[in-house]
C-alpha positions in Angstrom: 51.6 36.5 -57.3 52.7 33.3 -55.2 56.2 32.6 -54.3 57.5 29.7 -52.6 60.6 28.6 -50.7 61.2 26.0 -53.0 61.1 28.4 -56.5 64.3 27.5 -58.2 64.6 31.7 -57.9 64.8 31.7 -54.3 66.9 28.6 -54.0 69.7 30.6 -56.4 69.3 34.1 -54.3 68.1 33.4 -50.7 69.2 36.8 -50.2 66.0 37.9 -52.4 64.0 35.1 -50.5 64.8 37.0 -47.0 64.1 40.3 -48.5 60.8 39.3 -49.8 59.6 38.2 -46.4 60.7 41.3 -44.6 59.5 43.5 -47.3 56.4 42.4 -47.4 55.6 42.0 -43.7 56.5 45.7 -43.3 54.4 47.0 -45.9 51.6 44.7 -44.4 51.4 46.0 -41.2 51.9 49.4 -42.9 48.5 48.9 -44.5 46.8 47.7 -41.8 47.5 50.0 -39.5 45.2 53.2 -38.8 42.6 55.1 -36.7 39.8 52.5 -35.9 37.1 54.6 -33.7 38.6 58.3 -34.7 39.2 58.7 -31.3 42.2 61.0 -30.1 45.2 59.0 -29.6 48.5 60.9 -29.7 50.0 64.4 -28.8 48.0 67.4 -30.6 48.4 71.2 -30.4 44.8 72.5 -29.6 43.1 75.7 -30.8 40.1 76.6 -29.5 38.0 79.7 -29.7 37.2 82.1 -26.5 35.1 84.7 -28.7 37.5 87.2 -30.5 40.4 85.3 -29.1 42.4 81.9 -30.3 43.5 79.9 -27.1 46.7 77.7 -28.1 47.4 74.5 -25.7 49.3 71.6 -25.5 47.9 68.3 -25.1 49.2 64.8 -24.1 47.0 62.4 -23.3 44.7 63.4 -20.2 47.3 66.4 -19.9 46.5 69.9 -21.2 49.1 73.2 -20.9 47.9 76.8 -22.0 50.6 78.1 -24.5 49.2 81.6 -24.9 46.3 83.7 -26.2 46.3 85.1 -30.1 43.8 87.8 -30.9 41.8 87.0 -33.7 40.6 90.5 -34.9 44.2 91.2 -35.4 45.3 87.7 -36.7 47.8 89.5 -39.5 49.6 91.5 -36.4 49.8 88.6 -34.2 51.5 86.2 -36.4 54.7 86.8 -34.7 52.8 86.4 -31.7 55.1 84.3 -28.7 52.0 81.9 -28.7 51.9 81.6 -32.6 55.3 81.0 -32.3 55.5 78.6 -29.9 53.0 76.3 -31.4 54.6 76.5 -34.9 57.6 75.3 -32.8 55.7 72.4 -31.6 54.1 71.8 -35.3 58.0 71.6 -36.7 58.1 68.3 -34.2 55.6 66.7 -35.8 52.4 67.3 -33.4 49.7 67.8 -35.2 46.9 70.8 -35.0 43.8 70.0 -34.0 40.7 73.0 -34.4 38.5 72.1 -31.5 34.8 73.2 -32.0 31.6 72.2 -30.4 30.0 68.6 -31.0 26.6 70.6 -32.0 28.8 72.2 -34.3 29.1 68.7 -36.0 27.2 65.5 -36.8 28.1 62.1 -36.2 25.9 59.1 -37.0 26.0 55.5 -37.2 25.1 53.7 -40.5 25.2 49.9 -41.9 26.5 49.0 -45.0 27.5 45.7 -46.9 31.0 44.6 -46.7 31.4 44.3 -50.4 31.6 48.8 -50.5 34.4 48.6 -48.0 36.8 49.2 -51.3 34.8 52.5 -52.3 33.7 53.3 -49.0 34.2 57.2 -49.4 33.2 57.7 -52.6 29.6 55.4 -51.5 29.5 57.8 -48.0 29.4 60.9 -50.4 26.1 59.7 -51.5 25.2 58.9 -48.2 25.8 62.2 -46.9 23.5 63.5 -49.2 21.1 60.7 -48.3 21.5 61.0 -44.7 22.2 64.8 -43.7 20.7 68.3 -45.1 24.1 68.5 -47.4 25.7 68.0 -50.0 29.4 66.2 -50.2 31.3 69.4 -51.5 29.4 71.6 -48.1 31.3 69.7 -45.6 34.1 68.2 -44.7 33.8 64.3 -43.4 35.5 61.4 -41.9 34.8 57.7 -41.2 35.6 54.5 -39.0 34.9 51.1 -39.5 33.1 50.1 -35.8 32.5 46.5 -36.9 31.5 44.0 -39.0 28.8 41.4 -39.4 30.1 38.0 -40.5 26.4 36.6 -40.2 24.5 39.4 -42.7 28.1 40.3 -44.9 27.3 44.2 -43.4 29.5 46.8 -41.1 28.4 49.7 -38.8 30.4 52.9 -39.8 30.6 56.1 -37.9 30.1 58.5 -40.3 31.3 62.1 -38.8 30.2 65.2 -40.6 31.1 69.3 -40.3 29.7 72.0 -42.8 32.6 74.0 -44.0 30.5 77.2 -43.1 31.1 76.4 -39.4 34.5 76.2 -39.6 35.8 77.7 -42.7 36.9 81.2 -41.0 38.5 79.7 -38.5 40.8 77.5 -40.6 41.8 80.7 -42.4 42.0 82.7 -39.6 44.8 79.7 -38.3 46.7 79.6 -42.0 47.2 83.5 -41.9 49.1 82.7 -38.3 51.1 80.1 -40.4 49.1 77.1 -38.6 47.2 74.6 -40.5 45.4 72.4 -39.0 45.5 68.8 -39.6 42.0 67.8 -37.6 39.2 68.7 -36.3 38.1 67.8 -32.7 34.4 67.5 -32.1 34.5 67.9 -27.7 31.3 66.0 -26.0 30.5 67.0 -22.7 29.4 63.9 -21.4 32.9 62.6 -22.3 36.6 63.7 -21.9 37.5 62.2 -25.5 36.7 64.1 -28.3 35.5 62.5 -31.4 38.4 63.4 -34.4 37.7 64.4 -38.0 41.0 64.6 -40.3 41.7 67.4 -43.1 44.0 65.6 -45.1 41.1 63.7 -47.3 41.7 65.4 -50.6 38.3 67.3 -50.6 37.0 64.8 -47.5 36.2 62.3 -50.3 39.6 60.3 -50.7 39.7 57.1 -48.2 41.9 54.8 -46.6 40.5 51.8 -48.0 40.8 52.9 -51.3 44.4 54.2 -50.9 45.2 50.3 -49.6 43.5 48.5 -52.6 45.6 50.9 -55.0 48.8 50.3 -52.8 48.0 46.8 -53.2 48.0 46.9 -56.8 51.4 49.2 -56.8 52.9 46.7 -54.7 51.7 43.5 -56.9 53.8 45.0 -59.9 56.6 46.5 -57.9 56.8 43.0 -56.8 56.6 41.6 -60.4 59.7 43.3 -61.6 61.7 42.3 -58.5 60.8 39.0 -59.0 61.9 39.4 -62.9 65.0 40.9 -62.3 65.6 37.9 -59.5 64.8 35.2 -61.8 67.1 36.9 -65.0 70.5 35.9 -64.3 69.6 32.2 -63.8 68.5 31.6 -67.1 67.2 28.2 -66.9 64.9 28.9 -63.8 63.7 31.7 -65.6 62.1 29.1 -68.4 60.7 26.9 -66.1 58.9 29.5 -64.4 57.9 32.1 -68.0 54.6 30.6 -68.2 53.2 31.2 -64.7 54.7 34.4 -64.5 52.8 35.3 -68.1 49.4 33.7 -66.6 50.0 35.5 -63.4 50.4 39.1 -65.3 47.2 38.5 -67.3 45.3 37.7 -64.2 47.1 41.3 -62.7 46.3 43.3 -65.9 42.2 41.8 -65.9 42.3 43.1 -62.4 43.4 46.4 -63.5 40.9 46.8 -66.3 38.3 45.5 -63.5 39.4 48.2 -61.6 39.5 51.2 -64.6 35.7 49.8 -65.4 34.7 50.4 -61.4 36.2 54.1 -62.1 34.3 55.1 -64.9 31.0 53.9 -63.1 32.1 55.6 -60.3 32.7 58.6 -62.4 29.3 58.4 -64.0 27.5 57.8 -60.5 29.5 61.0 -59.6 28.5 63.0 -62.4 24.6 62.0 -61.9 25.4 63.1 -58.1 26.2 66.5 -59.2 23.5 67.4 -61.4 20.5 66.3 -58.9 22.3 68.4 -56.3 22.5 71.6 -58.3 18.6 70.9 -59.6 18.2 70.6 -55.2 19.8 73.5 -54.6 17.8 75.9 -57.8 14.4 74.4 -56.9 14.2 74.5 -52.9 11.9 71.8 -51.2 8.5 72.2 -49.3 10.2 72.4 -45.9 12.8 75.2 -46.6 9.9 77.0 -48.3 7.5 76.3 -45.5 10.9 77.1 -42.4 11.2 80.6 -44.4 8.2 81.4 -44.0 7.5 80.1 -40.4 10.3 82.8 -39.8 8.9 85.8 -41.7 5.0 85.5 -40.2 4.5 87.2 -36.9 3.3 85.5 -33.6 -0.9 85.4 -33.7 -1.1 84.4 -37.5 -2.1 80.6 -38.1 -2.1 79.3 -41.4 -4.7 77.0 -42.8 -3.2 76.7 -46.5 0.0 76.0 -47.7 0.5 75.1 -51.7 2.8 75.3 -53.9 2.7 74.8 -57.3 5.0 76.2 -60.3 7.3 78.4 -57.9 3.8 80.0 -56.8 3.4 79.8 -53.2 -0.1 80.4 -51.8 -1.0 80.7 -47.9 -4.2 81.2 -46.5 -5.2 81.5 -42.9 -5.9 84.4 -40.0 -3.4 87.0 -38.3 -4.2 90.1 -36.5 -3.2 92.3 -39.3 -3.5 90.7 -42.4 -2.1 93.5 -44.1 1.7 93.9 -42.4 1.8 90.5 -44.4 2.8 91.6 -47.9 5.6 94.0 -46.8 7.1 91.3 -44.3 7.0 88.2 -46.8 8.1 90.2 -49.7 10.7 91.6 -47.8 12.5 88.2 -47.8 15.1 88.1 -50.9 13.2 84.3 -51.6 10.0 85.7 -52.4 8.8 88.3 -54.9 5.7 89.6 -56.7 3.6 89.4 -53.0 -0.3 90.0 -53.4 -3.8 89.3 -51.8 -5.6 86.9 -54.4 -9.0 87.7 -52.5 -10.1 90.6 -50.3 -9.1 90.5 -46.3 -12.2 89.9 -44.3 -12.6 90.3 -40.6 -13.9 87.5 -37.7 -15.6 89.9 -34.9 -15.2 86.5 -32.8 -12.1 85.7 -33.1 -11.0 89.7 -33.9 -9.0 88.7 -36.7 -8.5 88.7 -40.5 -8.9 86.4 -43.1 -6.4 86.5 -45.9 -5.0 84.6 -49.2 -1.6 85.7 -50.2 0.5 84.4 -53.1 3.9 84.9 -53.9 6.8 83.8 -56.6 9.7 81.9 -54.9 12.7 82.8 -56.3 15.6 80.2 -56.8 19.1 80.4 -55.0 21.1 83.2 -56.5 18.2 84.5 -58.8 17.2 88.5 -58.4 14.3 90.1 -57.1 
């Protein structure tokens, strides 16, 4: 909604008028302020993890002070630990608690994406995760920056950073039994004394910043509508000459809202659809985890010349030493059942091996032997 200096409103109340312009300037800077590389950039508590021990330190800037060691074996014992203790101290004055791990433990990547997704950006860079990594959104925990954007092409380069909750899960509970939650999670690079940041307060890593601004924005539109009202009621006259803007100005706020409703529902649908192709990923397992399984289970001297599947029926054909160890070490594996030889084994006197075909039924995720 536009307000000028000259509206008969803030002639009558340039108290309002003065309000308005401070207001508004706070709350701007308020939403466009943030993390823009996820670098660190404040005061953290750190907790990193020396084998069966949690090592608490303080950090400021380039400066880092050991505040003690907490077993984690005994992690219900040492709750009351001086070093627990001490950084729920520094927790209470608002430093925040940062689970350092590995970068391998992570990934970080760099993609490109049009400028027009910036107001959806996390719920777009949950499909992306499943387009771009081995997982799906609800395995891991992610974060985001904007790096930059190109006028020229309308796009923007994003760091996307990623970390499977299997890798860190334990830990995290391991810290809330001790009474410490963390708030991040610091991916350390050893070609680099700045780790790379991940934040934990994304409500199931999927709720952004840019979409918390555009439905601020909206809040703020109609907080500002009713201040304006109430500003323009007492004089009565200015509030005639200015009824039908402020009418054409709430229809343009309400088909702005029911834009915004419609973008929900698709994004609803789009989620649904999202959901369903993962759980149909995660019953029927691809080529490549069938053919990395297997890789594992087959003993060093055996070369396969055959891999098919078809119909959750694997077949593999090729030569090994002992052809016949084979059965009991694939059917061994909880993935595959039903292991047989679909012709005899027949021995190479050159090569002093044995030729074999073996089928087996891959069993989906979960599914008993």
């Amino acid at each position: 909604m536009t307000l000028n200096s000259s509206d008969s409103a803030y002639s009558a109340f340039p108290t309002f008028g003065k309000f308005f312009s401070w207001w508004f300037g706070e709350l701007s800077g308020l939403i466009q302020a943030g993390r823009k590389d996820g670098k660190v950039t404040q005061a953290a508590i750190v907790a990193q993890w020396d084998g069966e021990n949690i090592n608490f330190g303080s950090r400021k800037g380039n400066r880092y002070e050991q505040i003690g060691t907490v077993s984690a074996a005994d992690a219900d014992a040492d709750a009351d630990h001086p070093a627990a203790q001490a950084t729920r101290r520094a927790k209470r004055r608002n430093q925040e608690i940062a689970l350092a791990i590995p970068a391998a433990s992570g990934l970080e990547k760099i993609i490109e994406l049009p400028q027009a997704a910036e107001a959806d950006l996390g719920d777009l860079l949950g499909f992306e995760i499943t387009r771009q990594t081995p997982f799906a959104p609800h395995q891991v925990y992610f974060d985001y920056a904007i790096v930059d954007r190109q006028v020229a092409n309308g796009s923007m380069r994003i760091r996307l950073l990623v970390v499977p909750k299997d890798a860190v899960d334990e830990k995290i509970e391991m810290m809330s039994i001790l009474g410490l939650r963390p708030d991040t999670i610091e991916l350390a690079h050893e070609t680099s004394d700045t780790p790379v940041t991940l934040r934990l307060d994304r409500e199931d890593s999927k709720q952004t910043s840019a979409k918390w601004r555009n439905r601020l924005t909206i809040a703020l539109s109609f907080a500002a509508l009713i201040c304006l009202i109430a500003a323009i009621g007492a004089p009565f006259h200015a509030a005639q000459l200015q009824e039908e803007e402020l009418r054409a100005e709430l229809q343009q706020l309400r088909d702005q809202t029911a834009t915004i409703q419609d973008m929900r529902l698709a994004i609803g649908e789009a989620t649904r659809a999202n959901s369903f192709l993962t759980v149909q990923k995660s019953e029927h397992p691809s080529m490549l985890d069938v053919l990395e399984r297997l890789s594992r289970l087959i003993p060093d001297g055996t070369w396969l010349n055959r891999f098919d599947v078809e119909n959750e029926i694997l077949i593999v054909a090729g030569f090994s030493p002992q052809a016949s160890a084979l059965i009991g070490t694939i059917d061994a594996s909880p993935r595959f059942s039903e292991v047989k030889f679909e012709a005899p084994v027949t021995r190479d006197p050159k090569k002093n091996t044995e030729k074999f075909i073996i089928s087996a039924r891959i069993l989906r995720t979960g599914a008993a032997k």
